[in-house]
MARPA-865094 format. One record per atom (N, C-alpha, C, O): residue number from 0; residue in three letters; x, y, z. Coordinates in steps of 0.05 Angstrom, whole numbers. Layout:
N
r num = NUM | residu = ALA | c1 = X | c2 = Y | c3 = Z
...
END
This chain:
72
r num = 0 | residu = UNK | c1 = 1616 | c2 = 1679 | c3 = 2179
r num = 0 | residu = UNK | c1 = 1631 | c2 = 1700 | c3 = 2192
r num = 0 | residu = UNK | c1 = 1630 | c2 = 1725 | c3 = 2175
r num = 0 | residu = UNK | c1 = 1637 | c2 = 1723 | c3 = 2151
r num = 1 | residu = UNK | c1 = 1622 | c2 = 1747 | c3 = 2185
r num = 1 | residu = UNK | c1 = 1616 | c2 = 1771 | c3 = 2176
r num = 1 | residu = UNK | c1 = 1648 | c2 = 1780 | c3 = 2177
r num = 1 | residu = UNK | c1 = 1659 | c2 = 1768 | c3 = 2195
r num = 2 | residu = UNK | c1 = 1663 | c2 = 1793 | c3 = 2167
r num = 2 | residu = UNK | c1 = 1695 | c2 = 1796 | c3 = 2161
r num = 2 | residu = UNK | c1 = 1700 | c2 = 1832 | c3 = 2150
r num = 2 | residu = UNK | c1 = 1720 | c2 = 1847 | c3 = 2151
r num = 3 | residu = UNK | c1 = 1674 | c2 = 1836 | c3 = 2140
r num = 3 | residu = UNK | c1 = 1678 | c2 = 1869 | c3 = 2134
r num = 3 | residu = UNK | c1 = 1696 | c2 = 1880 | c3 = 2146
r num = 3 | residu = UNK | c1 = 1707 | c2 = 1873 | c3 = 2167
r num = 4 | residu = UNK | c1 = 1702 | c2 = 1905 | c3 = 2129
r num = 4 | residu = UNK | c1 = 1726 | c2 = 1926 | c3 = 2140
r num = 4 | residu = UNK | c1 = 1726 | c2 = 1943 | c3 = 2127
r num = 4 | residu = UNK | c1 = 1736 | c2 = 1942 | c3 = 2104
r num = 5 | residu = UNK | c1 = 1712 | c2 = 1971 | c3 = 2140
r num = 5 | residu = UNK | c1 = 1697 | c2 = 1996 | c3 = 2132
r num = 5 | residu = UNK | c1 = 1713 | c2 = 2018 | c3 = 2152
r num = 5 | residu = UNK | c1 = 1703 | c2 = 2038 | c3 = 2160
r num = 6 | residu = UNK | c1 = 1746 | c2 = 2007 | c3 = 2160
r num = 6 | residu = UNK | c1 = 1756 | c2 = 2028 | c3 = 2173
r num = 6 | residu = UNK | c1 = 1781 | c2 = 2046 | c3 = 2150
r num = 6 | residu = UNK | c1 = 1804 | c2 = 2037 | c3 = 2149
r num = 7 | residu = UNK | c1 = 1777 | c2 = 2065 | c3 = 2137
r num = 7 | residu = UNK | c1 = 1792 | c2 = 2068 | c3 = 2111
r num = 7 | residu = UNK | c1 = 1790 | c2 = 2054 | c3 = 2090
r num = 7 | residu = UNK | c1 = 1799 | c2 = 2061 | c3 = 2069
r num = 8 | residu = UNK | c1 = 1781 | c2 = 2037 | c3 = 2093
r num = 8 | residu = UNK | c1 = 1777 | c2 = 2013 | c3 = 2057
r num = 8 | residu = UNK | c1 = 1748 | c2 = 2005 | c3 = 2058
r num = 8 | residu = UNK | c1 = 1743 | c2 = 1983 | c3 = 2068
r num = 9 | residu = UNK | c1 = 1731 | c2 = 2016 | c3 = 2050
r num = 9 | residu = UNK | c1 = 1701 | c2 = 2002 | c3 = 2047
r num = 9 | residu = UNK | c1 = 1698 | c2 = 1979 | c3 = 2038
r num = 9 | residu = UNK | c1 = 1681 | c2 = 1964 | c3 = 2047
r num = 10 | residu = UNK | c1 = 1727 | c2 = 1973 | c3 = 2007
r num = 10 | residu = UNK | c1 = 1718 | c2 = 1959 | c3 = 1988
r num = 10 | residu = UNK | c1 = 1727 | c2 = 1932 | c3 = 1996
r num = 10 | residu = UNK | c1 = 1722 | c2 = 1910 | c3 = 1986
r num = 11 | residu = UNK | c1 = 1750 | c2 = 1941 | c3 = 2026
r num = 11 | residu = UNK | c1 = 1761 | c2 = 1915 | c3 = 2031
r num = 11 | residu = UNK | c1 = 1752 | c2 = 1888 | c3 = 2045
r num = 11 | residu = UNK | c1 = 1742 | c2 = 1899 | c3 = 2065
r num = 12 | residu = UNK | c1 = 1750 | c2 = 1874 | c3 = 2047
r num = 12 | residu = UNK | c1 = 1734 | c2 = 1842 | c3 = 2058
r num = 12 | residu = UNK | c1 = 1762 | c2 = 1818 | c3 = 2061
r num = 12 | residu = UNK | c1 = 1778 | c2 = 1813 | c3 = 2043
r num = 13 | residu = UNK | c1 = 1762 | c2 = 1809 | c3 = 2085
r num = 13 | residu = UNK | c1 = 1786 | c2 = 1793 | c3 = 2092
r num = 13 | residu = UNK | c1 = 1766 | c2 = 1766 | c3 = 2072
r num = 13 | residu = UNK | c1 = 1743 | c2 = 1757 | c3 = 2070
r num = 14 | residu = UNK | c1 = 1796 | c2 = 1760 | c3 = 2059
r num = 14 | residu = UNK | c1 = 1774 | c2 = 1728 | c3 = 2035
r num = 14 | residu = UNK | c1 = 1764 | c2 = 1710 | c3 = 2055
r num = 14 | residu = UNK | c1 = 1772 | c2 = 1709 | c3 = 2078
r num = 15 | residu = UNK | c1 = 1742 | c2 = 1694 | c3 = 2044
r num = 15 | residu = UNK | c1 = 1731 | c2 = 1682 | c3 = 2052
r num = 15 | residu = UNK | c1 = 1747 | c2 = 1651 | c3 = 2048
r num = 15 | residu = UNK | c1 = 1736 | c2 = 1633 | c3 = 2061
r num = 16 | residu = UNK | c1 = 1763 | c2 = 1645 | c3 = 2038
r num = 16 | residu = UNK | c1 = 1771 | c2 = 1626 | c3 = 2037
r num = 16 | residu = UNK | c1 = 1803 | c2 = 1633 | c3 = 2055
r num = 16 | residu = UNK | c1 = 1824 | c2 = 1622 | c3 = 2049
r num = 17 | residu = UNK | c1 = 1800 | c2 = 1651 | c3 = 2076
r num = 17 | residu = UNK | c1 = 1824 | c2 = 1652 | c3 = 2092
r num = 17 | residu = UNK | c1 = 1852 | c2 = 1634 | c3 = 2089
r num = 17 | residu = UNK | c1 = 1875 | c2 = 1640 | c3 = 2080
r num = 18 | residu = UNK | c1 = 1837 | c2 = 1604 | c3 = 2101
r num = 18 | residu = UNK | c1 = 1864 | c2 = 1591 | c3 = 2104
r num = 18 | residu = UNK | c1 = 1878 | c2 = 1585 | c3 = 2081
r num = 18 | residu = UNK | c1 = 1902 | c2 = 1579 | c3 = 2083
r num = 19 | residu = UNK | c1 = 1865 | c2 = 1587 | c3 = 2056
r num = 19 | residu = UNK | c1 = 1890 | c2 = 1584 | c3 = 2034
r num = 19 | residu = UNK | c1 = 1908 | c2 = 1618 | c3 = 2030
r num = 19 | residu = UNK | c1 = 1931 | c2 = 1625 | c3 = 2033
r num = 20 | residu = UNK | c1 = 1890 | c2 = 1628 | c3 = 2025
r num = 20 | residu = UNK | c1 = 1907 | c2 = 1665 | c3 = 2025
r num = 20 | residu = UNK | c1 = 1929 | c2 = 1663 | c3 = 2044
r num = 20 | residu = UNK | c1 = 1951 | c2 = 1673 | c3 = 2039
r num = 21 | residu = UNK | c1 = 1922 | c2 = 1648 | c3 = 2068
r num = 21 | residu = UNK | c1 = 1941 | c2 = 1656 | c3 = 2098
r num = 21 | residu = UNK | c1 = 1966 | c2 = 1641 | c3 = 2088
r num = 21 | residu = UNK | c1 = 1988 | c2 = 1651 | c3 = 2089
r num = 22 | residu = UNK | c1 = 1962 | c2 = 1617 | c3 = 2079
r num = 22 | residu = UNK | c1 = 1985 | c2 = 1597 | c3 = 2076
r num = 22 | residu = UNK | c1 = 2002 | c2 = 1611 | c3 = 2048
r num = 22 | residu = UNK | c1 = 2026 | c2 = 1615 | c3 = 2051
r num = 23 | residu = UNK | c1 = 1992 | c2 = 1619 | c3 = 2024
r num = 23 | residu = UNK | c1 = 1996 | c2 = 1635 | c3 = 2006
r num = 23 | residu = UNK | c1 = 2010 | c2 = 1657 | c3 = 2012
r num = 23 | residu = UNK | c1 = 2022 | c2 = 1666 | c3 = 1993
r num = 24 | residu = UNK | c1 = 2013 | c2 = 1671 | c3 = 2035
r num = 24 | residu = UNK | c1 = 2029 | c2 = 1689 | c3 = 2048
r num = 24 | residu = UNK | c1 = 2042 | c2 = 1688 | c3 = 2068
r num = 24 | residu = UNK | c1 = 2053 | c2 = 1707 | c3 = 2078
r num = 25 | residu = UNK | c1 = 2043 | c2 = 1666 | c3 = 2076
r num = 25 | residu = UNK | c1 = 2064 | c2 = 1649 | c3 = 2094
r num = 25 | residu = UNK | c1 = 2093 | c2 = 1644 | c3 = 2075
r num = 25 | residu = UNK | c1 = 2117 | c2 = 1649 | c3 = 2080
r num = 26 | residu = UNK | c1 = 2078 | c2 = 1631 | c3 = 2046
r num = 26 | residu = UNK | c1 = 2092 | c2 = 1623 | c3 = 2030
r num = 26 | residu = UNK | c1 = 2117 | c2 = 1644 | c3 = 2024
r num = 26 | residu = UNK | c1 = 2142 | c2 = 1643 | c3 = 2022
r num = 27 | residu = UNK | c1 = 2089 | c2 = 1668 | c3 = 2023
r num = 27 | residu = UNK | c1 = 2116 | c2 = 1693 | c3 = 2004
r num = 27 | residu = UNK | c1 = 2130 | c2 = 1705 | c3 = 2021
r num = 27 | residu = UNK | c1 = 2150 | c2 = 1720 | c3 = 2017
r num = 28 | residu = UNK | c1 = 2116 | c2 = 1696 | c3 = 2047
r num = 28 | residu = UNK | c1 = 2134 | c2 = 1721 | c3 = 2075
r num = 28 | residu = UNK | c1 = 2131 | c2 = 1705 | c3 = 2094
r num = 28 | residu = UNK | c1 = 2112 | c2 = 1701 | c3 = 2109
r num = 29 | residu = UNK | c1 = 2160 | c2 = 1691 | c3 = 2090
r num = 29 | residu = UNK | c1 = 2169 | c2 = 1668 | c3 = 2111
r num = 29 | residu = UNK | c1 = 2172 | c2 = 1680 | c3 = 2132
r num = 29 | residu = UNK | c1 = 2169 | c2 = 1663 | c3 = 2149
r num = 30 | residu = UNK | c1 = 2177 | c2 = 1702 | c3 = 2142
r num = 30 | residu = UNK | c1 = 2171 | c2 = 1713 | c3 = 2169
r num = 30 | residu = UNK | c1 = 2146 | c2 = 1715 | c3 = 2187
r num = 30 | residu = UNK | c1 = 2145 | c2 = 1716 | c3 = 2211
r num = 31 | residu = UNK | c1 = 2123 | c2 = 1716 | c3 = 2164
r num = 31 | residu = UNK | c1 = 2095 | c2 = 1710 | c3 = 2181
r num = 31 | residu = UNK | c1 = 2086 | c2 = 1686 | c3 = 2201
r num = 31 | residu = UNK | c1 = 2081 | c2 = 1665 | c3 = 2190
r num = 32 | residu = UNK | c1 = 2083 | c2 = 1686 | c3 = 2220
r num = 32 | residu = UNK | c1 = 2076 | c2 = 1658 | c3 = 2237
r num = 32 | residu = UNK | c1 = 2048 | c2 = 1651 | c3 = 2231
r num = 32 | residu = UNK | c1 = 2037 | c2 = 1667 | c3 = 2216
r num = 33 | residu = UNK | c1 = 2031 | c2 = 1627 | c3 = 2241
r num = 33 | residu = UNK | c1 = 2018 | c2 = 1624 | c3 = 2248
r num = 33 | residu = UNK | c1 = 1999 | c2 = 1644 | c3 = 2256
r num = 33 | residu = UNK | c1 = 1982 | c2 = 1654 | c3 = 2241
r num = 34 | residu = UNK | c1 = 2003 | c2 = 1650 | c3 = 2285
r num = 34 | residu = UNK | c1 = 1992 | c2 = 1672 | c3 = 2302
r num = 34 | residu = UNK | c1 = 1995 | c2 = 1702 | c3 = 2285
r num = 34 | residu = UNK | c1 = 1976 | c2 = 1718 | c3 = 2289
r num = 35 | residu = UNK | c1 = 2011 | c2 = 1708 | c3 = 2273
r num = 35 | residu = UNK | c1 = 2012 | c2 = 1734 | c3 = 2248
r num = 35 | residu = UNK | c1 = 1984 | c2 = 1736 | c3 = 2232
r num = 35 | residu = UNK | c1 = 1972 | c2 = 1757 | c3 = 2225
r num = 36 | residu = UNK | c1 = 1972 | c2 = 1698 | c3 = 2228
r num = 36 | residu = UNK | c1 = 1950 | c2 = 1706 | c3 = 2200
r num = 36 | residu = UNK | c1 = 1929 | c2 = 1692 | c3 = 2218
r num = 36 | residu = UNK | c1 = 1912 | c2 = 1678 | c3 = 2205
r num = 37 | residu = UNK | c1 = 1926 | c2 = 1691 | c3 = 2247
r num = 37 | residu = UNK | c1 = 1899 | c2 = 1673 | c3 = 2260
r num = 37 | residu = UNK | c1 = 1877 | c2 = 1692 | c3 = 2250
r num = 37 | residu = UNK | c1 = 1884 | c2 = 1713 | c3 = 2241
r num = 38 | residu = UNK | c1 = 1858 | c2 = 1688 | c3 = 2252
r num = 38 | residu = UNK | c1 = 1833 | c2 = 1711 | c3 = 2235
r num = 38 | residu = UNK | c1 = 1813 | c2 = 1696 | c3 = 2260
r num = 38 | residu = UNK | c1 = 1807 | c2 = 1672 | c3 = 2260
r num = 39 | residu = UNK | c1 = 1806 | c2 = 1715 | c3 = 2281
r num = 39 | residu = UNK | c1 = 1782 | c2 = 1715 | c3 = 2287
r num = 39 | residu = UNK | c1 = 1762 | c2 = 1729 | c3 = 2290
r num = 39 | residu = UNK | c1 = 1767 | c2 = 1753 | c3 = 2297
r num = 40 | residu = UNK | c1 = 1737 | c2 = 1722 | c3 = 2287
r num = 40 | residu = UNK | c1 = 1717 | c2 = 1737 | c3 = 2289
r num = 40 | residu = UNK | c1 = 1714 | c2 = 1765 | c3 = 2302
r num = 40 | residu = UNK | c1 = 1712 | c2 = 1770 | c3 = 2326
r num = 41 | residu = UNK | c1 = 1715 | c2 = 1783 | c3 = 2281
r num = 41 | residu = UNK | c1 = 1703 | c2 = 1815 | c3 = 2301
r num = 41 | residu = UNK | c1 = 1735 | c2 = 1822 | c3 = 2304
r num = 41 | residu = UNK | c1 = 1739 | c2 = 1846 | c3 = 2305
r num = 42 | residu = UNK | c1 = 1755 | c2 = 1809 | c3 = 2305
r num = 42 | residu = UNK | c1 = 1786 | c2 = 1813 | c3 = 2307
r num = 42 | residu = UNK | c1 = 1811 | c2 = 1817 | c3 = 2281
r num = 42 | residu = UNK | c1 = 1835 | c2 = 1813 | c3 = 2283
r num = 43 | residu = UNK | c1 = 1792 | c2 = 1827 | c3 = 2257
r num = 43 | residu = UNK | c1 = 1809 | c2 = 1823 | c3 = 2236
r num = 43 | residu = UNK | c1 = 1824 | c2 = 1854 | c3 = 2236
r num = 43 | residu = UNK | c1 = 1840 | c2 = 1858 | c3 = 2217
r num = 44 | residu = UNK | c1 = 1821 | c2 = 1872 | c3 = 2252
r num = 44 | residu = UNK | c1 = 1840 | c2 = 1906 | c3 = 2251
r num = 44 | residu = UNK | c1 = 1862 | c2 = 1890 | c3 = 2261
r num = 44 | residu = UNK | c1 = 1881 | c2 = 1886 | c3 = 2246
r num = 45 | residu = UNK | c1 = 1862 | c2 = 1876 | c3 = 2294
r num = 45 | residu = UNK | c1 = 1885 | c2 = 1860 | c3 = 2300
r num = 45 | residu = UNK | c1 = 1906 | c2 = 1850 | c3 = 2277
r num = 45 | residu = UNK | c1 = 1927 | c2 = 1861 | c3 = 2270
r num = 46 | residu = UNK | c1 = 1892 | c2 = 1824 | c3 = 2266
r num = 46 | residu = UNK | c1 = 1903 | c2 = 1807 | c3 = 2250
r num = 46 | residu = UNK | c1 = 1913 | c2 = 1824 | c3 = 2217
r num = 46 | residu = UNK | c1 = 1928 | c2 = 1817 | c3 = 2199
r num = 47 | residu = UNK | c1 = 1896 | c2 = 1848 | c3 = 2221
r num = 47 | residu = UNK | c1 = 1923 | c2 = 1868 | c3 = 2197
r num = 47 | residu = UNK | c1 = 1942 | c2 = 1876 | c3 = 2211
r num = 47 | residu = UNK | c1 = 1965 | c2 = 1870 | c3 = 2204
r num = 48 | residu = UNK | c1 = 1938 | c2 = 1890 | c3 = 2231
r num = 48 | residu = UNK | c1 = 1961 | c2 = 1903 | c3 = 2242
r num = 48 | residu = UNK | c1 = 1987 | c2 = 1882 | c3 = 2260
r num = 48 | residu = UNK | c1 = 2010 | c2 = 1889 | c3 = 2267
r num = 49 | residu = UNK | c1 = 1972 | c2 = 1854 | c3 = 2265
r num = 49 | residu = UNK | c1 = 2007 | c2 = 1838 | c3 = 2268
r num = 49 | residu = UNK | c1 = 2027 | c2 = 1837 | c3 = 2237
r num = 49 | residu = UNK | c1 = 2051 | c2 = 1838 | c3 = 2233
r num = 50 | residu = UNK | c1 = 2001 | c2 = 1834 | c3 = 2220
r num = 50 | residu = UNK | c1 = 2019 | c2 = 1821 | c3 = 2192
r num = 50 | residu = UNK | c1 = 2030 | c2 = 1853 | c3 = 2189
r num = 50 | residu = UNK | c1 = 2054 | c2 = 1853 | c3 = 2182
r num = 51 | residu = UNK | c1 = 2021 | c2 = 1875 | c3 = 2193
r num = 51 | residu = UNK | c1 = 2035 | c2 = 1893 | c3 = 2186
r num = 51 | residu = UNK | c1 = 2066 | c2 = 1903 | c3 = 2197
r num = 51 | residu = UNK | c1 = 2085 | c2 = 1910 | c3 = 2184
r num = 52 | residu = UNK | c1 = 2061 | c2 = 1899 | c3 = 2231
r num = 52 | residu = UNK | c1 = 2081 | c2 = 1904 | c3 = 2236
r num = 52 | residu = UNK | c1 = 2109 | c2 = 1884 | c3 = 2230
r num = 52 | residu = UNK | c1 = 2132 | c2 = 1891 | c3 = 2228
r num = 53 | residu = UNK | c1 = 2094 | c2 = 1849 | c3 = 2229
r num = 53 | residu = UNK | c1 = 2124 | c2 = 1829 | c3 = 2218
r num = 53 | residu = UNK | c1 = 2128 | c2 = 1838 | c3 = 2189
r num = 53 | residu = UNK | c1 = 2149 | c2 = 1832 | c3 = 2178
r num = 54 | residu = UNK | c1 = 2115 | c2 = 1848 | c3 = 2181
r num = 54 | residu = UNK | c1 = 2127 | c2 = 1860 | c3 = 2148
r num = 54 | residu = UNK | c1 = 2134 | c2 = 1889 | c3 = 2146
r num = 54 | residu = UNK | c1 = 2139 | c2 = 1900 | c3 = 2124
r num = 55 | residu = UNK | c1 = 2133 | c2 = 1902 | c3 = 2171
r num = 55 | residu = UNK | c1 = 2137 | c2 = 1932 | c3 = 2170
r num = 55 | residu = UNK | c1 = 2130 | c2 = 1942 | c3 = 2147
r num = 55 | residu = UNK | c1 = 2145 | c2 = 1949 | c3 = 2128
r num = 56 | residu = UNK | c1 = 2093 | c2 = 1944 | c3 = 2149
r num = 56 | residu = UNK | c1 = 2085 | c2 = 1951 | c3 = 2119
r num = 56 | residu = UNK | c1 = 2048 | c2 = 1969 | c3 = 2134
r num = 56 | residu = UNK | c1 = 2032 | c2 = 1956 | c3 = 2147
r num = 57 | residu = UNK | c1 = 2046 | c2 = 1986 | c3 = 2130
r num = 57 | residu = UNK | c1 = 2019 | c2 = 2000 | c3 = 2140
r num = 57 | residu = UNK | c1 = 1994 | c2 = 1987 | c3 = 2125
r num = 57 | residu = UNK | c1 = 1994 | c2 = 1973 | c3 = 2105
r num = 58 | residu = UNK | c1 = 1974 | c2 = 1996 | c3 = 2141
r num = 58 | residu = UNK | c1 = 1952 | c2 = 1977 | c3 = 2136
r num = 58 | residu = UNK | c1 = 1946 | c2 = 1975 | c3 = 2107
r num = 58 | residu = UNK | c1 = 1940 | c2 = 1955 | c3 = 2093
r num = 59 | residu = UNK | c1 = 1950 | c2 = 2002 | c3 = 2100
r num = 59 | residu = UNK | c1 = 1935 | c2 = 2000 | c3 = 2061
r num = 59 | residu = UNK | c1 = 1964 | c2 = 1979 | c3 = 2051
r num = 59 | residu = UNK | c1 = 1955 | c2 = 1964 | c3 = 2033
r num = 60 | residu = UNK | c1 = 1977 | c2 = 1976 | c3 = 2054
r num = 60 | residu = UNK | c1 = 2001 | c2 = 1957 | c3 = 2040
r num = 60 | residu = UNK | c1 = 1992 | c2 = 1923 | c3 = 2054
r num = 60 | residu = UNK | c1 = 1996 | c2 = 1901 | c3 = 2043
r num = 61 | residu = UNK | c1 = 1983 | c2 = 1925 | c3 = 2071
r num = 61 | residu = UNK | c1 = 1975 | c2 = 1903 | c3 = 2078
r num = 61 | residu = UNK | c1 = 1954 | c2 = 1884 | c3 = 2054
r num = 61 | residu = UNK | c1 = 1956 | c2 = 1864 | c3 = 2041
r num = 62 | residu = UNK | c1 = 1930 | c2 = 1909 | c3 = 2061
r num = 62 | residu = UNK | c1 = 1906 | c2 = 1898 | c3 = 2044
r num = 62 | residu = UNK | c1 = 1910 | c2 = 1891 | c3 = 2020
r num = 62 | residu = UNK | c1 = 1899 | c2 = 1871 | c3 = 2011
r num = 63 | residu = UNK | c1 = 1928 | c2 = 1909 | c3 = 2002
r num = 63 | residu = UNK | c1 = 1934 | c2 = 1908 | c3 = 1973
r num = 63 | residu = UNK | c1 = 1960 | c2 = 1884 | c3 = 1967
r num = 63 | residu = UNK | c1 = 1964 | c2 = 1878 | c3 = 1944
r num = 64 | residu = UNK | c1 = 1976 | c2 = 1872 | c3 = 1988
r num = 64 | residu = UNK | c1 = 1982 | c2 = 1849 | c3 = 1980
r num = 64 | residu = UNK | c1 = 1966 | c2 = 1829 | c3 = 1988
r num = 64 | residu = UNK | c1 = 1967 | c2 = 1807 | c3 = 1977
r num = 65 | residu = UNK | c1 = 1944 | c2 = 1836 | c3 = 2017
r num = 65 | residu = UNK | c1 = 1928 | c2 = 1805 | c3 = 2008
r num = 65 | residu = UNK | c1 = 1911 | c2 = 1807 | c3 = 1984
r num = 65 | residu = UNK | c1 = 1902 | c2 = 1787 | c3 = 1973
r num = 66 | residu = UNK | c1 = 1906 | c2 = 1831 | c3 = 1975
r num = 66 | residu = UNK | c1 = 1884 | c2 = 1835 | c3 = 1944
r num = 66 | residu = UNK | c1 = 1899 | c2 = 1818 | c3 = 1922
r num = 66 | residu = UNK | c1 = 1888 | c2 = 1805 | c3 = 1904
r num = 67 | residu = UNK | c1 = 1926 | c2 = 1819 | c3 = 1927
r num = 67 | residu = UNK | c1 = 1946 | c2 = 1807 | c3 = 1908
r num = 67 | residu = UNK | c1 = 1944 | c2 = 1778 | c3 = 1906
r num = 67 | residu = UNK | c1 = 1945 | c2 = 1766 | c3 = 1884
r num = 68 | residu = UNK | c1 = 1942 | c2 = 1767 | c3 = 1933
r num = 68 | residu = UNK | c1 = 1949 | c2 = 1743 | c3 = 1932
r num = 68 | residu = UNK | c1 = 1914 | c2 = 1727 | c3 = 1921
r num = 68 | residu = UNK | c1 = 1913 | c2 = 1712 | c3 = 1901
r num = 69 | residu = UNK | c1 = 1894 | c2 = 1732 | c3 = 1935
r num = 69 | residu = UNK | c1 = 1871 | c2 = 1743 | c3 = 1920
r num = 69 | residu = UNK | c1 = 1866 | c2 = 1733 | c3 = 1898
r num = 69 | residu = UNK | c1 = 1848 | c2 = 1717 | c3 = 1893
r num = 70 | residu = UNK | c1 = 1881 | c2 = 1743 | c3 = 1883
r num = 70 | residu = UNK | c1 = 1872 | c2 = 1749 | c3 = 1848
r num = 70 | residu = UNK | c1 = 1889 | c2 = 1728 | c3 = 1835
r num = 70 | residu = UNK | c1 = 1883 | c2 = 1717 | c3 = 1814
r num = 71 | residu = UNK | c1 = 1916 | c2 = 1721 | c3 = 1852
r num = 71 | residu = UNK | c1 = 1929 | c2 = 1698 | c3 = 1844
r num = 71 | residu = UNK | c1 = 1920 | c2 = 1675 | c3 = 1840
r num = 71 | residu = UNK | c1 = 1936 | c2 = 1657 | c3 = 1833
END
């Protein structure tokens, strides 16, 4: 799965190991569902902008706490 994201963030790439990151931010933001972190193909602008709006947080705040969780 090609996952790039060259819309404002060149450098950004949804991880490749998704389902642990997703559960990893489930963890920290018990408000996220399921359906908040589904990641599909060609659909990852979607899948920032649900997590953004259940965290009322804009896309660059998005990316830089999944960068966070990431590096964890």
């Amino acid at each position: 799965m090609n996952a790039n994201h060259n819309n404002g963030n060149p450098s950004f790439k949804i991880p490749k190991d998704w389902n642990l990151q997703s559960k990893q931010l489930k963890e920290k933001f018990s408000t996220l569902t399921d359906y908040d972190l589904k990641l599909e193909e060609g659909k990852e602008k979607e899948m920032l902008e649900r997590i953004g709006s259940r965290l009322r947080k804009n896309r660059e705040e998005v990316i830089n706490i999944i960068k966070e969780i990431n590096l964890s």
